[in-house]
N, C-alpha and C positions, 0 to 999 in steps of 0.2 A: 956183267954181273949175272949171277946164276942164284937160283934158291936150290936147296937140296931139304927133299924129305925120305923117311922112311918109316918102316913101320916095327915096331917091336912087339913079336907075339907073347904070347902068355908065358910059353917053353922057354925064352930067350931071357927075360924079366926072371923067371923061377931059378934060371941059372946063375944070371950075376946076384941074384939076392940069398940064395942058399951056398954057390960054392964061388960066390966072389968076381969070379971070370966065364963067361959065355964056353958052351961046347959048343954050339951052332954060331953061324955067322948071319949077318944081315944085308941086304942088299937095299944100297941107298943111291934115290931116283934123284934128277936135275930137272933142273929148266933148261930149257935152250940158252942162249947166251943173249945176253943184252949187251950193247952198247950205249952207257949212260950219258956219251955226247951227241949221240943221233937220236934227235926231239920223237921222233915216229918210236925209234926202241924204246926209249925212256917213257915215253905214252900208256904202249904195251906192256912193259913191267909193272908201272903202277897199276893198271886193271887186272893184271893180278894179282899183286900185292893188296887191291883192294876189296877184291871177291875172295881172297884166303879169308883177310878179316872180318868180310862181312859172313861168310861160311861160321867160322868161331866164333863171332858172337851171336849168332842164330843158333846155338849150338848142335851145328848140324854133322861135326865132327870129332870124335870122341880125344877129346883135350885134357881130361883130370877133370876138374872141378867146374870148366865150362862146357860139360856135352848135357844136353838139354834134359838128360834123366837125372842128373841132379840134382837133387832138391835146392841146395844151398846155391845154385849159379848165379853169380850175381849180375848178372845180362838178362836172366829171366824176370830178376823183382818185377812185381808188379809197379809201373812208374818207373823204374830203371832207365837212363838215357846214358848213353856211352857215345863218345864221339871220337872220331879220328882223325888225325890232323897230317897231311903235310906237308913238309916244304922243300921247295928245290931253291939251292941256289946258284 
């Protein structure tokens, strides 16, 4: 199992929303691979999986409506608890 992220700049956005389809292209980054039957990889993928989420709700990365300059983020209410949960079976 792998995660992939990337990044869409401002030029890249102005394109598909004014001529529909991108002139520029994107370059989109991985994870190493995981193996989800080997306990040790499957370890390591949820610590990652678990510091992405704990990164986005700290809003320590700009996400739309959860990056911490947001007024309205609803991670930041005052008294807000958000929890994450998960299971392997």
């Amino acid at each position: 199992m792998r995660l992939y992220h990337c990044r869409f700049p401002d030029g890249y956005l102005r394109e598909v929303y004014y001529d529909g389809r991108p002139k520029s292209s994107l370059v989109i980054e991985r994870t190493a691979a995981f193996e989800m039957l080997d306990p040790t990889q499957r370890v390591a993928f949820f610590d990652v999986m678990v510091a992405l989420i704990r990164k986005v709700i700290a809003g320590e990365v700009k996400t739309g409506y959860m990056d911490r300059t947001f007024p309205q983020n609803p991670a930041l209410k005052h008294g807000a608890q958000i929890s994450v949960c998960f299971s392997v079976d």
